[in-house]
TORMITI-28080 format. One record per residue: residue number from 1; x, y, z of N, C-alpha, C in turn. Coordinates in Angstrom, 2 decimals, m for minus. Layout:
<pts>
+------+---------+---------+---------+---------+---------+---------+---------+---------+---------+
: voke :    n.c1 :    n.c2 :    n.c3 :   ca.c1 :   ca.c2 :   ca.c3 :    c.c1 :    c.c2 :    c.c3 :
+------+---------+---------+---------+---------+---------+---------+---------+---------+---------+
:  NUM :       X :       Y :       Z :       X :       Y :       Z :       X :       Y :       Z :
...
+------+---------+---------+---------+---------+---------+---------+---------+---------+---------+
</pts>
This chain:
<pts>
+------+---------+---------+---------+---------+---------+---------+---------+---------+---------+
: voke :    n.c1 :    n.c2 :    n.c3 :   ca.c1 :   ca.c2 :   ca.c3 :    c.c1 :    c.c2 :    c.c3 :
+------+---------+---------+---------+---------+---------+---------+---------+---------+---------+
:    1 :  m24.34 :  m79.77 :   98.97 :  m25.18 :  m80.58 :   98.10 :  m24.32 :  m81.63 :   97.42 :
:    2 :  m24.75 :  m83.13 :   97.11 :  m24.29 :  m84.07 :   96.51 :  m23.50 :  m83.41 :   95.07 :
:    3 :  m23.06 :  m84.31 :   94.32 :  m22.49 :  m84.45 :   93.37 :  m24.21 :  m84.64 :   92.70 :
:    4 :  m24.23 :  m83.72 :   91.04 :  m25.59 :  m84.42 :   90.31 :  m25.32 :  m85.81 :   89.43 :
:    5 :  m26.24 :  m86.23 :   89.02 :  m26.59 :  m87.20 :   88.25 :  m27.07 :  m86.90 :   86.89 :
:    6 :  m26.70 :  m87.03 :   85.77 :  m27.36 :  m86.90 :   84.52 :  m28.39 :  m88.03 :   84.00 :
:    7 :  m29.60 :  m88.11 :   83.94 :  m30.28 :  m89.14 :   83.59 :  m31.52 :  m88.58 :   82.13 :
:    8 :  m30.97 :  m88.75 :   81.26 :  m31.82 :  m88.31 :   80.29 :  m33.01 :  m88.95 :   79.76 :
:    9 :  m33.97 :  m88.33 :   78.97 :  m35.47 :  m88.87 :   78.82 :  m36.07 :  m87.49 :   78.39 :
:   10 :  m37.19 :  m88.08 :   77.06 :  m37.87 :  m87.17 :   76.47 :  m38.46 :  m86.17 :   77.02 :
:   11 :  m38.58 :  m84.62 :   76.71 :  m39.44 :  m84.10 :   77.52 :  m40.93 :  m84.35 :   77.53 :
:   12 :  m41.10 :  m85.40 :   77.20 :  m42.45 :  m85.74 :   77.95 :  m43.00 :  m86.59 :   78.81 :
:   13 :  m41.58 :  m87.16 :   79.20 :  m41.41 :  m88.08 :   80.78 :  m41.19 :  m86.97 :   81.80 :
:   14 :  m40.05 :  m86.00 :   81.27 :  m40.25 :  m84.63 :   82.51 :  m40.62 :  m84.17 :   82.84 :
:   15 :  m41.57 :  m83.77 :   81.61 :  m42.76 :  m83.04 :   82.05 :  m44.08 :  m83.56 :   83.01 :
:   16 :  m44.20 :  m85.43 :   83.37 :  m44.66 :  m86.27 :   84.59 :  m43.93 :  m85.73 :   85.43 :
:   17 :  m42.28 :  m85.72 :   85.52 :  m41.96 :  m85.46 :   87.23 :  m42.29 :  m84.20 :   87.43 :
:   18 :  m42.25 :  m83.21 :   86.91 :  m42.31 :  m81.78 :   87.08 :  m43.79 :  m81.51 :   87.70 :
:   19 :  m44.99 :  m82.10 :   87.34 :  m46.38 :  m82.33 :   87.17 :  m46.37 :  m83.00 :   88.84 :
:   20 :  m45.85 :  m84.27 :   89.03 :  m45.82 :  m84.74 :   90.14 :  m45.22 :  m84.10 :   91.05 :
:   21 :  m44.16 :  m83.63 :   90.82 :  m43.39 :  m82.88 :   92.09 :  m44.21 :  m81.55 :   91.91 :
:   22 :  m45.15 :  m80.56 :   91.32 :  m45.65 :  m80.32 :   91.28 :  m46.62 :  m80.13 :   92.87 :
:   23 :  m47.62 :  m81.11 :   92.45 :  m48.43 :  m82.02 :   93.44 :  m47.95 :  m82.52 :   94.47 :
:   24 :  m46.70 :  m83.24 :   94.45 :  m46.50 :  m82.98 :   95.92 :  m45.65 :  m82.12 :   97.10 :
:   25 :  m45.51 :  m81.38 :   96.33 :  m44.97 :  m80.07 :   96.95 :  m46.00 :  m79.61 :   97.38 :
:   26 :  m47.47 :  m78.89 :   96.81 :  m48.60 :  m78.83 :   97.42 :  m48.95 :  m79.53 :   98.93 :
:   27 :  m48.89 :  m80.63 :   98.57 :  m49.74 :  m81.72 :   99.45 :  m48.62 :  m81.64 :  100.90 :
:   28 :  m47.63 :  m81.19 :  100.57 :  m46.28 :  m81.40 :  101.71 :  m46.28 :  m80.36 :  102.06 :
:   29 :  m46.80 :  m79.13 :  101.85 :  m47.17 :  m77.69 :  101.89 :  m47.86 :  m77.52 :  103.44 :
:   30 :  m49.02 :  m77.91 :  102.75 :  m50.50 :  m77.97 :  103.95 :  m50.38 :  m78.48 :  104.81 :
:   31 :  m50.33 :  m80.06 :  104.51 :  m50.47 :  m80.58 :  106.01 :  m49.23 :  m81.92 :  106.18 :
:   32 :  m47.71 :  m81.86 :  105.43 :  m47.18 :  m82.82 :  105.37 :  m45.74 :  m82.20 :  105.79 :
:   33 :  m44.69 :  m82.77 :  105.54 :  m43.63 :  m82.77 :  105.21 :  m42.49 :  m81.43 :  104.57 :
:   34 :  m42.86 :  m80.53 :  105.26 :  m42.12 :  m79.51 :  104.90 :  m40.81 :  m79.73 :  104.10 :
:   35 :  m39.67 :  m80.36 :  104.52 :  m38.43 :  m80.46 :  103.89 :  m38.85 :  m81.28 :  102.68 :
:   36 :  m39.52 :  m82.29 :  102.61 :  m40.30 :  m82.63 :  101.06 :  m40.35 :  m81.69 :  100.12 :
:   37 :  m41.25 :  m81.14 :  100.69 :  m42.18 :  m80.16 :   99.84 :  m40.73 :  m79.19 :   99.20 :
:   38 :  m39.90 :  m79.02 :   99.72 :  m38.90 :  m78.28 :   99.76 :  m37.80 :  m78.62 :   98.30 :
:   39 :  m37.90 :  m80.43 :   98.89 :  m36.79 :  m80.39 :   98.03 :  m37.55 :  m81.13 :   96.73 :
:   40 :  m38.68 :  m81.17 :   96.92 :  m39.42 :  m81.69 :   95.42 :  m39.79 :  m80.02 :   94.78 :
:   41 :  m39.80 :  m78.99 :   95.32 :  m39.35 :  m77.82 :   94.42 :  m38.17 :  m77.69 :   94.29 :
:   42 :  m36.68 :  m78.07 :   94.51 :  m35.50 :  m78.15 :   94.19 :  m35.52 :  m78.98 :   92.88 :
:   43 :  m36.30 :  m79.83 :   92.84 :  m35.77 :  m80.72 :   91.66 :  m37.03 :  m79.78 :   90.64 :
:   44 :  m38.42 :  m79.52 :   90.38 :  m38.77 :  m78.75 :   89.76 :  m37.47 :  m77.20 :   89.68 :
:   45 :  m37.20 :  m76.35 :   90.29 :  m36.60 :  m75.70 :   90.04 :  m34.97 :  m75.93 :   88.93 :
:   46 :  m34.53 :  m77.40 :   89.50 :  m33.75 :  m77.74 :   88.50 :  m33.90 :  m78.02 :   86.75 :
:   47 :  m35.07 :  m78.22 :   86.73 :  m35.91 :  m78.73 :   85.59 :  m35.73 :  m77.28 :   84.75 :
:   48 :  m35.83 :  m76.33 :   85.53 :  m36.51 :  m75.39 :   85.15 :  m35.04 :  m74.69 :   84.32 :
:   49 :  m34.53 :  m74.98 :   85.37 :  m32.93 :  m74.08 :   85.16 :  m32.34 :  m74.43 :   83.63 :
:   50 :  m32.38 :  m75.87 :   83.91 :  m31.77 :  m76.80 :   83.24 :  m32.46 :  m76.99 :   81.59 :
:   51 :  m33.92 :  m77.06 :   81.63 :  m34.28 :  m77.62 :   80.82 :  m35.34 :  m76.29 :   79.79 :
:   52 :  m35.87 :  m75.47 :   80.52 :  m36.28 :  m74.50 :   79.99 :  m35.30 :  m73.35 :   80.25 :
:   53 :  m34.17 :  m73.21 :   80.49 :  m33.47 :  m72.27 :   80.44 :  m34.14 :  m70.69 :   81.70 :
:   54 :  m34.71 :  m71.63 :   82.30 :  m35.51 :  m70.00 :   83.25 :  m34.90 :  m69.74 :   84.46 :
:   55 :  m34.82 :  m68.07 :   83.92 :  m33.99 :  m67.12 :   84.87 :  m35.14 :  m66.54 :   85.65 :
:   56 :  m34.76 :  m66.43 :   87.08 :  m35.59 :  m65.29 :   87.65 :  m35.46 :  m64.12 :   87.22 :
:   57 :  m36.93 :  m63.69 :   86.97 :  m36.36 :  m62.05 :   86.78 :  m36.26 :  m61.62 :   85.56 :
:   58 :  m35.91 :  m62.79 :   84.31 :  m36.00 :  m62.39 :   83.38 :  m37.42 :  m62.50 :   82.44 :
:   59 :  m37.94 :  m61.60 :   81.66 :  m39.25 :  m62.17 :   80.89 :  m39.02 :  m62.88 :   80.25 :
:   60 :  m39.82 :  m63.82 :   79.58 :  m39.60 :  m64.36 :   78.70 :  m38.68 :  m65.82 :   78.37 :
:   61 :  m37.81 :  m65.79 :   79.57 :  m37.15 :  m67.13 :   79.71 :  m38.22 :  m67.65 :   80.14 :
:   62 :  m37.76 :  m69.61 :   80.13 :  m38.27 :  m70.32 :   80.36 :  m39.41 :  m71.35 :   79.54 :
:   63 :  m39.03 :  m71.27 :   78.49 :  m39.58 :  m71.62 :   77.36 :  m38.96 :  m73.37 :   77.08 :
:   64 :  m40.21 :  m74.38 :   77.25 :  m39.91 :  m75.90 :   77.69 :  m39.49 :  m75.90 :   76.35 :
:   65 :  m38.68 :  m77.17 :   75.65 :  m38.27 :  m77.14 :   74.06 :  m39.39 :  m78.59 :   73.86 :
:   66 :  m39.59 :  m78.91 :   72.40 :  m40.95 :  m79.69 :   72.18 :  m41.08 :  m81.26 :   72.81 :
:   67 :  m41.72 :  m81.85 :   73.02 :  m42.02 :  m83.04 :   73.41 :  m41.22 :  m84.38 :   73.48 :
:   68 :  m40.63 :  m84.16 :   72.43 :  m40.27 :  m85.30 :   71.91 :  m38.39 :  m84.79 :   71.79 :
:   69 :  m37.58 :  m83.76 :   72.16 :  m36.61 :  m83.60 :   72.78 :  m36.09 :  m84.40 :   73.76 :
:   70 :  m35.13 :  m84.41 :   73.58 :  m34.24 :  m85.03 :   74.86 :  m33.56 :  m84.26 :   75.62 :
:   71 :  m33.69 :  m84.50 :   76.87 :  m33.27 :  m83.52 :   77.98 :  m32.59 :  m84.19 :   78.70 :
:   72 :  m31.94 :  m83.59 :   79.63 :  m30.65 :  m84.25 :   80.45 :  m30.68 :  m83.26 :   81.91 :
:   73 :  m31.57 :  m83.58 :   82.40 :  m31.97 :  m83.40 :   84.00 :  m30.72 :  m83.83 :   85.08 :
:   74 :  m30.10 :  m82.56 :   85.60 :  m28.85 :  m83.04 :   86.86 :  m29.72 :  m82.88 :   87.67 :
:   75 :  m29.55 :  m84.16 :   88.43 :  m30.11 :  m83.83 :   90.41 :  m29.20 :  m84.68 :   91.28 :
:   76 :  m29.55 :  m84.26 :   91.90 :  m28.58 :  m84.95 :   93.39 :  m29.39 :  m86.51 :   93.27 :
:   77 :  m28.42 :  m87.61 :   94.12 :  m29.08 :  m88.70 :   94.43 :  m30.47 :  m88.32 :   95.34 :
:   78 :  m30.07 :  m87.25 :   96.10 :  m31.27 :  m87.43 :   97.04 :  m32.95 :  m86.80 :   96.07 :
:   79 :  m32.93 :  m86.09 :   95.12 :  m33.72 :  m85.54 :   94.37 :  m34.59 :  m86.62 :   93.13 :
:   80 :  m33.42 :  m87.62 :   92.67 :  m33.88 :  m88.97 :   92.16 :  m34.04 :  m89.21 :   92.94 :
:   81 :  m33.80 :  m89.72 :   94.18 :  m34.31 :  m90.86 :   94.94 :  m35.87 :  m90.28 :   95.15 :
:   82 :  m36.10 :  m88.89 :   95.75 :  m37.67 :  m88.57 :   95.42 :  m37.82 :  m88.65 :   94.58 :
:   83 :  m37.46 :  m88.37 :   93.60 :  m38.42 :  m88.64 :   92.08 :  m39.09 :  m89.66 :   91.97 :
:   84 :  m38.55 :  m90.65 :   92.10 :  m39.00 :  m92.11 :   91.96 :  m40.06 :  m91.89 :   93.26 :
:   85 :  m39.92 :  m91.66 :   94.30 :  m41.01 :  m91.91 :   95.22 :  m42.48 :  m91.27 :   94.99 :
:   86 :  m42.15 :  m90.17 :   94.55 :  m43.02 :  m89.40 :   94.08 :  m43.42 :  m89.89 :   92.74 :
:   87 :  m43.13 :  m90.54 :   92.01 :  m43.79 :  m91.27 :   90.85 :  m44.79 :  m91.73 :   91.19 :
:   88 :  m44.30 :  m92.73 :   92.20 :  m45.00 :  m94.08 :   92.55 :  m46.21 :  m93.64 :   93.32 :
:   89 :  m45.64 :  m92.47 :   94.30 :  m47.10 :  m91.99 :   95.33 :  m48.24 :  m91.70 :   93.81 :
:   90 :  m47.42 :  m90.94 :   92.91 :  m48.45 :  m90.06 :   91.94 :  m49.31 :  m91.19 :   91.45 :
:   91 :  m48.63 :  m92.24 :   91.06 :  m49.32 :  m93.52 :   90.26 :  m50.00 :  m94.23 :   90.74 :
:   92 :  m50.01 :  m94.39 :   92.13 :  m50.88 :  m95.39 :   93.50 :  m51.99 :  m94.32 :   92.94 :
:   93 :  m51.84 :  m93.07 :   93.32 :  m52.98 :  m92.17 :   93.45 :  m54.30 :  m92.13 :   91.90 :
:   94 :  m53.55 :  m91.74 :   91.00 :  m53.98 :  m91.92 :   89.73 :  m54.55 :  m93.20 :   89.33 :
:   95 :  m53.95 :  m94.27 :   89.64 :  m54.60 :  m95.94 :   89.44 :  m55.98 :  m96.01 :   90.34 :
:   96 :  m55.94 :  m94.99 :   91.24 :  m57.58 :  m95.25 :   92.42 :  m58.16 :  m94.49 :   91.52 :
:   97 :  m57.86 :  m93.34 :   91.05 :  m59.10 :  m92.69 :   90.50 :  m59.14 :  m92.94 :   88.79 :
:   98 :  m58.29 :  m93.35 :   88.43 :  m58.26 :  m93.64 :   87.52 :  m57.79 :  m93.13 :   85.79 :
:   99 :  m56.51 :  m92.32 :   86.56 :  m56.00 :  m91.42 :   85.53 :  m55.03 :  m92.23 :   84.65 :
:  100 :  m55.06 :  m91.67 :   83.23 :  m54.74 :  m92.24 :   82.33 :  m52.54 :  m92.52 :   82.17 :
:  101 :  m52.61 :  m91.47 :   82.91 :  m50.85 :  m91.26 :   83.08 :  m50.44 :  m92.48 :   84.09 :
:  102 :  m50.93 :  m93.07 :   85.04 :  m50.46 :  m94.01 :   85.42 :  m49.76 :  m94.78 :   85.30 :
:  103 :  m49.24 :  m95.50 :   83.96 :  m48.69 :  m96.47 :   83.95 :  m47.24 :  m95.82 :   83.20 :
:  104 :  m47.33 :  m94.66 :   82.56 :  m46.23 :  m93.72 :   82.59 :  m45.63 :  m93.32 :   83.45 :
:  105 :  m46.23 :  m93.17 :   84.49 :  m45.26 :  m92.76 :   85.67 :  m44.58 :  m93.89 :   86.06 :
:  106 :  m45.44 :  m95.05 :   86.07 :  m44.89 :  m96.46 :   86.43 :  m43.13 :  m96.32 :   85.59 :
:  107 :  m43.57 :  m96.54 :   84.14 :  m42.90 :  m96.65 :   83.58 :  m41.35 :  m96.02 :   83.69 :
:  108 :  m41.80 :  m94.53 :   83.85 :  m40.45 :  m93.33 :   84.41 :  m39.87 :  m93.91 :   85.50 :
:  109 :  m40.55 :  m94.32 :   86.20 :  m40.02 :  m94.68 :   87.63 :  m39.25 :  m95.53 :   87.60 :
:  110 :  m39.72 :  m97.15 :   87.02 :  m38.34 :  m98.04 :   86.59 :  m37.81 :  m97.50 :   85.81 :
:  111 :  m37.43 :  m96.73 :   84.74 :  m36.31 :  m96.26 :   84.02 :  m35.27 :  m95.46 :   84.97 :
:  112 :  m35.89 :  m94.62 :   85.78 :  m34.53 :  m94.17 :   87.06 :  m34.52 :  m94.90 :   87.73 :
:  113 :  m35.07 :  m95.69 :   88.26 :  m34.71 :  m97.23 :   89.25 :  m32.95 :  m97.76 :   88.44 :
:  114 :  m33.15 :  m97.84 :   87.39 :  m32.58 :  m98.79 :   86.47 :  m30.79 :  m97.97 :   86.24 :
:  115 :  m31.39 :  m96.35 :   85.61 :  m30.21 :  m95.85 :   85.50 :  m29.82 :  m95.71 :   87.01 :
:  116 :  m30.31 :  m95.53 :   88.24 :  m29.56 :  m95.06 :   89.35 :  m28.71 :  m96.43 :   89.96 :
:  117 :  m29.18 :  m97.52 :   88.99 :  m28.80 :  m99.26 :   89.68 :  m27.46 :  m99.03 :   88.84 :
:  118 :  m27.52 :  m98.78 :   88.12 :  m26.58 :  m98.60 :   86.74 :  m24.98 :  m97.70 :   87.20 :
:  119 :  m25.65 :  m97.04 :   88.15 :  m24.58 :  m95.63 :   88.62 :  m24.20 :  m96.05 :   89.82 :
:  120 :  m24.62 :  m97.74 :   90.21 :  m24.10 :  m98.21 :   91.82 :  m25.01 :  m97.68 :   93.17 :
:  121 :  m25.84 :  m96.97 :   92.46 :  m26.88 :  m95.90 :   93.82 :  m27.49 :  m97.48 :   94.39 :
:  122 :  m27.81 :  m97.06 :   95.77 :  m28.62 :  m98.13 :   96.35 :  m30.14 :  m97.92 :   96.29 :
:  123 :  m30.90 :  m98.70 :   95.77 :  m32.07 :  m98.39 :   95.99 :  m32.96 :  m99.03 :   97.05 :
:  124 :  m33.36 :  m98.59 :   98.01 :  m34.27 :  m98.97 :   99.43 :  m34.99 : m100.37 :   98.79 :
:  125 :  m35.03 : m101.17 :   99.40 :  m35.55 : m102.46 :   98.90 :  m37.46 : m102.51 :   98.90 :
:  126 :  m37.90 : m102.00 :   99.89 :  m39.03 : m101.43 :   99.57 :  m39.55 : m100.89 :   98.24 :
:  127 :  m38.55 :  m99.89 :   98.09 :  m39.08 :  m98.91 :   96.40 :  m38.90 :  m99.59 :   95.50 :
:  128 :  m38.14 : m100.75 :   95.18 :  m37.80 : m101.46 :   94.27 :  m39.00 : m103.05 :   94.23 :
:  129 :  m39.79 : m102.90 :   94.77 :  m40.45 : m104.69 :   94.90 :  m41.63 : m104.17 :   93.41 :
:  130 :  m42.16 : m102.84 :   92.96 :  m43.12 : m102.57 :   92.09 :  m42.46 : m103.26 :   90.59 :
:  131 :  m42.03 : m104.49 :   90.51 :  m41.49 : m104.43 :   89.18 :  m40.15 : m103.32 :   88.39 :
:  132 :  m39.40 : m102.56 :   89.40 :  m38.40 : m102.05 :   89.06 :  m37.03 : m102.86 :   89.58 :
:  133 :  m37.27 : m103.96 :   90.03 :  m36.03 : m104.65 :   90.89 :  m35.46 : m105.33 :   89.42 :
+------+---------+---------+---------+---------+---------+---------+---------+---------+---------+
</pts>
């Protein structure tokens, strides 16, 4: 596995990726993308480790800390680099039907666009044309 990345943000931007990777771990489940689905529960599972302190096995761990905390999420480049994709799928999706988190995810998404530009990461020129370039 890569070297991680520290990219910090309130827990209530994390709690969008966690929500999204969430969802598409599902959707990559059924009828998509197995190794997806895979490693968008790697980065939830990191969340988990990392940010609610949760042990398998133990009761009672895993307890998120309040909203408005700051958290400091390690993932591999390849785990940001989904993150951000998975924002954007979540936010295409949410803007059709019309969910209110949309433009938050937008938002999360250029903020790791920005720190991963910041850290020299390349970002696919595609993922970058939504106003994160």
């Amino acid at each position: 596995m890569s070297v991680g990345l520290i990219i910090t943000m309130p827990l209530r931007q994390w709690g969008l990726v966690d929500a999204c990777m969430d969802h598409d771990a599902d959707v990559e489940t059924v009828g998509g993308d197995r190794r997806r689905a895979d490693l968008a529960r790697s980065v939830r599972r990191a969340g988990w480790d990392q940010i609610a302190r949760w042990t398998p096995g133990v009761p009672g761990s895993g307890t998120w800390p309040p909203p408005d905390e700051i958290v400091k999420p390690k993932l591999t480049i390849a785990q940001w680099l989904l993150t951000v994709d998975v924002l954007e799928r979540w936010a295409a999706i949410g803007e059709r039907a019309g969910h209110p988190d949309t433009a938050a995810r937008r938002e999360l998404r250029d903020l790791i666009f920005s720190r991963l530009r910041a850290h020299g990461i390349q970002i696919p020129p595609a993922w970058g044309a939504s106003g994160a370039s």
